[in-house]
C-alpha positions as CSV (number, residue, x, y, z in Angstrom):
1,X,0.0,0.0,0.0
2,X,0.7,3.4,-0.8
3,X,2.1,5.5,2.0
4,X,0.4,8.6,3.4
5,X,0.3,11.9,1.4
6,X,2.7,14.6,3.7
7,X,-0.5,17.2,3.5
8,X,-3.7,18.3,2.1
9,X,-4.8,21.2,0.1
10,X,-8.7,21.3,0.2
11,X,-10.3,24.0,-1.7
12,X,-13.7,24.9,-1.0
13,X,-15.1,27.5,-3.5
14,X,-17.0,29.5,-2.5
15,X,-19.5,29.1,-5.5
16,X,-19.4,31.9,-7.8
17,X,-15.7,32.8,-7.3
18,X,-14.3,31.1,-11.1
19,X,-14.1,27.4,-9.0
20,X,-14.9,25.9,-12.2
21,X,-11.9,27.7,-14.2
22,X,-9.8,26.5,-11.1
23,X,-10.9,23.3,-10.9
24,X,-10.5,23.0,-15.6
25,X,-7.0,24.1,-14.8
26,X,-6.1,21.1,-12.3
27,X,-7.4,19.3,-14.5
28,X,-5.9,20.1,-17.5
29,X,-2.8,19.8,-15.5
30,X,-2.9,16.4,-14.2
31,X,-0.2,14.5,-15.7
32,X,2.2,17.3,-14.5
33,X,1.0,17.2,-11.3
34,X,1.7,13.8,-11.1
35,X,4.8,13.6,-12.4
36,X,5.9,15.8,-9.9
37,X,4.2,14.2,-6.8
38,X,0.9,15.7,-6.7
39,X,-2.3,14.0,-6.7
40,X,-5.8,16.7,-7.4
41,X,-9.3,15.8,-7.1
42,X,-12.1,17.6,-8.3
43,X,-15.8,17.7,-9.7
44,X,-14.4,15.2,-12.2
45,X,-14.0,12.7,-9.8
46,X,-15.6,14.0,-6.3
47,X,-19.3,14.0,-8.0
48,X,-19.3,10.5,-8.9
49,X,-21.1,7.8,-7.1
50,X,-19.6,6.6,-4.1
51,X,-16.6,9.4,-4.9
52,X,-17.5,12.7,-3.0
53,X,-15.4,13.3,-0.3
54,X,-18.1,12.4,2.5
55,X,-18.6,8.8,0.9
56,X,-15.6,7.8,0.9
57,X,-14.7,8.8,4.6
58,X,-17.4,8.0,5.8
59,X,-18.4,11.5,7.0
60,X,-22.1,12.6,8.2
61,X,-24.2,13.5,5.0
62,X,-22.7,10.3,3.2
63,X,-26.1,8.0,3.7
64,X,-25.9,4.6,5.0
65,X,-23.1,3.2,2.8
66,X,-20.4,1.7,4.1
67,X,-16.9,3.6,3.0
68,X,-15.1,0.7,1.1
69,X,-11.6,1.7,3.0
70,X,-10.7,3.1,6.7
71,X,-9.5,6.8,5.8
72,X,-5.9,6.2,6.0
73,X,-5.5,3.8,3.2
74,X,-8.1,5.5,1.4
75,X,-5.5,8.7,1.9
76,X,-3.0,6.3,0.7
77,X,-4.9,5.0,-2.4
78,X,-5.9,8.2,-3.7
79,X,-2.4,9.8,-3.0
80,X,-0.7,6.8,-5.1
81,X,2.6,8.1,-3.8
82,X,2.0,11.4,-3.8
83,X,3.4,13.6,-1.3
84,X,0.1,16.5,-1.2
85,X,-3.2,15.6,-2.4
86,X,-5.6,18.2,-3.6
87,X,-9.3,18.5,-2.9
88,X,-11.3,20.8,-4.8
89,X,-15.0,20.7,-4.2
90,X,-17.3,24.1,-3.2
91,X,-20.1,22.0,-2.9
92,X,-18.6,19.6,0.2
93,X,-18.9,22.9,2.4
94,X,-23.0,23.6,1.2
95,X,-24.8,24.8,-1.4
96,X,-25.6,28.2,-1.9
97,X,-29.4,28.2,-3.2
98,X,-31.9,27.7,-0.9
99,X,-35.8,26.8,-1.4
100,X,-37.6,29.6,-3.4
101,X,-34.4,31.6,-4.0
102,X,-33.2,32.4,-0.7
103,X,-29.7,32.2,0.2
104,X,-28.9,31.0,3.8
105,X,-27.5,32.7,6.2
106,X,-24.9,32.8,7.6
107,X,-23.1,31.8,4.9
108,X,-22.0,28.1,5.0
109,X,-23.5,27.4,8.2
110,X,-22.4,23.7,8.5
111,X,-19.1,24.0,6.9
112,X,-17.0,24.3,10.3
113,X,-19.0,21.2,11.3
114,X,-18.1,19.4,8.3
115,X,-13.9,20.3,8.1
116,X,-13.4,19.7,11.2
117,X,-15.0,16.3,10.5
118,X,-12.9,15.6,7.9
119,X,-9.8,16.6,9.6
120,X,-9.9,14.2,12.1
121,X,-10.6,11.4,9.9
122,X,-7.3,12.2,8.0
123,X,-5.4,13.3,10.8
124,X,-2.1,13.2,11.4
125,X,-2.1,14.5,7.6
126,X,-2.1,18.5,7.7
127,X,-5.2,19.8,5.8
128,X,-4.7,23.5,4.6
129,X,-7.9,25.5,3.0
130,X,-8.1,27.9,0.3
131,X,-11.1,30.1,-0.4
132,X,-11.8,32.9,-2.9
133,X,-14.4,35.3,-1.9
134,X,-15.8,38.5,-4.3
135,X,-17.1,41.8,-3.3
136,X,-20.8,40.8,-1.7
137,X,-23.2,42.8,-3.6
138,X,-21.7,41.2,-6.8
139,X,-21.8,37.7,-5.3
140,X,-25.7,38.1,-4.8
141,X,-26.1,39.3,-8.1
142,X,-24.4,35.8,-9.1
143,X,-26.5,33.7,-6.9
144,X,-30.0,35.7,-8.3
145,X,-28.6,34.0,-11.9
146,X,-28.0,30.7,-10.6
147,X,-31.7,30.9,-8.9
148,X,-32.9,31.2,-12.3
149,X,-30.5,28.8,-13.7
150,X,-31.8,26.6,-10.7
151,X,-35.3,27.0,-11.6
152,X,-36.9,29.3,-9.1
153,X,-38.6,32.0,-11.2
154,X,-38.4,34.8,-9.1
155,X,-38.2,38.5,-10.3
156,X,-35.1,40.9,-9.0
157,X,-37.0,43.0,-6.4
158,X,-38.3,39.9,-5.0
159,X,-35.2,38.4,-4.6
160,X,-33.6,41.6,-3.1
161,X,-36.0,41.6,-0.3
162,X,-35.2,38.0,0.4
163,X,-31.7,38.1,0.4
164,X,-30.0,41.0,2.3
165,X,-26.3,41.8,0.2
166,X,-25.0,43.3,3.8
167,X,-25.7,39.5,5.4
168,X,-22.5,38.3,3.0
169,X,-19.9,38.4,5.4
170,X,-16.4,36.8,4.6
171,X,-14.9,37.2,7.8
172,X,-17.2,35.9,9.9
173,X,-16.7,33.0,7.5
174,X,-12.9,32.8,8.0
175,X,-13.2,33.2,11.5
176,X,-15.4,30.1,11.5
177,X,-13.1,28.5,9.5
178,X,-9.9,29.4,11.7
179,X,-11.4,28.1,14.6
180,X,-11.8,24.2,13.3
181,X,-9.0,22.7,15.2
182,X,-6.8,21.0,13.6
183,X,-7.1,23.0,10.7
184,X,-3.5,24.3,9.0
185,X,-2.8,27.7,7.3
186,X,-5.9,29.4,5.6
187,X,-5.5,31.1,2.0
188,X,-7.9,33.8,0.9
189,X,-8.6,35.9,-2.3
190,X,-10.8,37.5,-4.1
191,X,-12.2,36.6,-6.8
192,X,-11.9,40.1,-8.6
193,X,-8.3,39.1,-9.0
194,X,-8.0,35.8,-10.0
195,X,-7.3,36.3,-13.1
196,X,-3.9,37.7,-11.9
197,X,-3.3,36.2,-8.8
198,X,-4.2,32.4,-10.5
199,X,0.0,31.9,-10.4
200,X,0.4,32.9,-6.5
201,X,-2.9,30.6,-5.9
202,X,-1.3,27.7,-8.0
203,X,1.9,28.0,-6.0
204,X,0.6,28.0,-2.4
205,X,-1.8,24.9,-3.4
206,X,1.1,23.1,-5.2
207,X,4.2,24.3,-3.6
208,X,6.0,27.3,-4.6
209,X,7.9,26.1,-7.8
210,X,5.3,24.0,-8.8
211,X,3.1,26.2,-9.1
212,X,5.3,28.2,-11.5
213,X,4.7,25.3,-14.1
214,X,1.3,25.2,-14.2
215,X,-0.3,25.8,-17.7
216,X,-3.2,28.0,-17.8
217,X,-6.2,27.3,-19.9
218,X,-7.3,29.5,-22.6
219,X,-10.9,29.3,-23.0
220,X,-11.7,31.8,-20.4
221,X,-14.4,31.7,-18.0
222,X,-16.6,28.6,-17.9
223,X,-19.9,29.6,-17.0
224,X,-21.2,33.2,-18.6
225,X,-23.9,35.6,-17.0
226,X,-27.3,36.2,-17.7
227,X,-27.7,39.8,-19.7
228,X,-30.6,41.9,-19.2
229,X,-32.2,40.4,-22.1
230,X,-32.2,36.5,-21.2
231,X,-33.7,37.7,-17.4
232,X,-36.5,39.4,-19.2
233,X,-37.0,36.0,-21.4
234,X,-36.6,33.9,-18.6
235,X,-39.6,35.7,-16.4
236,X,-41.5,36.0,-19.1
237,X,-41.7,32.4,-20.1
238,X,-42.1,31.4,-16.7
239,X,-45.1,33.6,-16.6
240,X,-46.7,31.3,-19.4
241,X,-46.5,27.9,-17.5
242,X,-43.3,26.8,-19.4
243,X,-41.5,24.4,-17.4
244,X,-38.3,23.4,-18.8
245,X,-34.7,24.8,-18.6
246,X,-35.6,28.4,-19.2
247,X,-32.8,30.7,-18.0
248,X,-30.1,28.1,-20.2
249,X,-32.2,28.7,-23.4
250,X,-32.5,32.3,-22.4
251,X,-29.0,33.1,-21.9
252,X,-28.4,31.5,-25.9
253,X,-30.8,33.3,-27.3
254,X,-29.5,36.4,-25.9
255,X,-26.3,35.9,-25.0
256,X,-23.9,39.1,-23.7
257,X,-22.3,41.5,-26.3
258,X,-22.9,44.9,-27.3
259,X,-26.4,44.4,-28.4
260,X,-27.2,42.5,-24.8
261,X,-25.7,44.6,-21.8
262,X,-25.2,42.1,-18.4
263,X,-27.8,41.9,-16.3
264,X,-27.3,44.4,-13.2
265,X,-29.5,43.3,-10.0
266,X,-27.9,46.4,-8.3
267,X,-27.4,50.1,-9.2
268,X,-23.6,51.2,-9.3
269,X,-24.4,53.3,-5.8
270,X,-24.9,50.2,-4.4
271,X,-22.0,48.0,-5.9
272,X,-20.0,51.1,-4.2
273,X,-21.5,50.9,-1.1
274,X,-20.7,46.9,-0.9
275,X,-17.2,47.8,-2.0
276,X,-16.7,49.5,0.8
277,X,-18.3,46.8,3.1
278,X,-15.9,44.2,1.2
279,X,-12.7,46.3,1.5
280,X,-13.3,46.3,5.6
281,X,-14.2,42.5,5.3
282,X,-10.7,42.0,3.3
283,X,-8.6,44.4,6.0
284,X,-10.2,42.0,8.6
285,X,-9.2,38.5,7.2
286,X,-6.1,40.3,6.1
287,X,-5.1,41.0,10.1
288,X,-6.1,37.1,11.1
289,X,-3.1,34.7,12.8
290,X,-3.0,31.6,10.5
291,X,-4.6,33.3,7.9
292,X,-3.1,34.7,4.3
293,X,-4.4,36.9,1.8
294,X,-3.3,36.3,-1.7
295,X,-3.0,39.2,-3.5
296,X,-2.5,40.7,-7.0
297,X,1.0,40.7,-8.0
298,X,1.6,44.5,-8.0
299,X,-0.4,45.5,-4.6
300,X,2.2,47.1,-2.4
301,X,1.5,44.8,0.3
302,X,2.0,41.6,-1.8
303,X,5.7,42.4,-1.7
């Protein structure tokens, strides 16, 4: 058998932060990884049957199943030599659409309960997290979409009243998080910088030089917005009794470009206002103990 992988890197989304892009580029990077002694996981594997992370360590959530190894060797088999294994699954922490297009609050409620679950079935191996969060008015705005996309016809104003943008708070999230025991050094970005901090991610999840190798994909972001347009469509055929997948055909019909603007659930006021709110949130995680914030390469405190 296998021996045990040194550590862990588990990312855990959120949802709406480019997971997806993250997740294509592990994945498009897999024989290299491997090569050099890295082992990644994602939606590719983790959302087949018997293959999400709670099945096959036998955490709560998993149903009645019985987890075909102990969690050591199962480390062991899925590590195939490999000194760091990498987990990438937003969903393992919760989902973010609730019933009738509320999002829950606070955000990820069970996801402390689930890590530190997790963690101890894998201890003595080290589990770091990484987490990208986004400015939270802009977040909502993402999550009104994916209600759509979901299939919960709702119009804007409605789902403004039911969702509150000032009850998206990151760090009350990483101070959940921090305080799982067990739990080893926490990375944070945001999401409005991926793009170029995707090399400083790669390298903390993968080890500083090889994360320098990583290739980067081409085809840009995976899943595109709803524009103005497509919303309109989408209500109004929901209006009419049509059931089937509505906002999808919606968004090809009238995809973005210079004909059809994005969608905007929020007036720019109020993108600045949540700016604001996001920039304390970020000065917050920034000042945590065990916690780092990856940043752009050319902010001054990124050094």
């Amino acid at each position: 058998m296998p021996s045990l992988p040194k550590s862990i890197a588990l990312h855990i989304g959120a949802h709406k932060t480019a997971s997806t892009h993250l997740q294509k580029v592990l994945k498009h990077n897999r024989k290299l990884l491997i090569d050099e002694g890295f082992a990644a996981y994602g939606p590719w594997y983790l959302r087949l049957k018997g293959r999400s992370l709670h099945s096959m360590f036998g955490l709560k959530g998993s149903g009645s199943a019985i987890p075909r190894r102990n969690a050591q060797d199962q480390l062991a088999f899925l590590a195939k030599g490999a000194s760091r294994l990498v987990f990438s699954e937003e969903n393992f922490v919760g989902v973010l659409r609730g019933p009738e297009g509320r999002v829950s609050f606070p955000l990820y409620s069970t996801a402390s309960e689930k890590i530190e679950e997790f963690v101890e079935a894998v201890a003595p191996v080290k589990v770091e997290l990484f987490l990208a969060v986004r400015n939270p008015a802009a977040f909502m705005a993402s999550a009104y979409s994916q209600t759509l996309f979901g299939g919960a016809y709702i119009g804007p104003r409605t789902f403004r009243a039911r969702n509150d943008w000032r009850q998206v708070d990151w760090a009350d999230y990483v101070i959940r998080l921090r305080a799982i025991p067990g739990v080893g050094e926490i990375y944070v970005w945001r999401q409005e910088d991926y793009d170029a901090t995707l090399r400083l991610i790669m390298r903390k999840m993968l080890r500083w030089k090889m994360g320098g190798k990583i290739e980067k994909i081409k085809d840009g972001r995976v899943h595109q917005g709803l524009s103005a347009a497509a919303v309109r469509q989408t209500l109004a055929w929901a209006q009419e009794g049509r059931t089937e997948k509505l906002a999808g055909t919606a968004r090809d019909l009238f995809p973005i470009n210079e004909t059809n603007k994005p969608f905007k659930l929020y007036a720019a006021s109020t993108l600045a206002e949540s700016e604001a709110v996001y920039d304390a949130q970020m000065a917050q995680i920034e000042a945590m103990e065990g916690v780092t914030l990856l940043q752009r390469p050319n902010h001054p405190k990124q050094g």
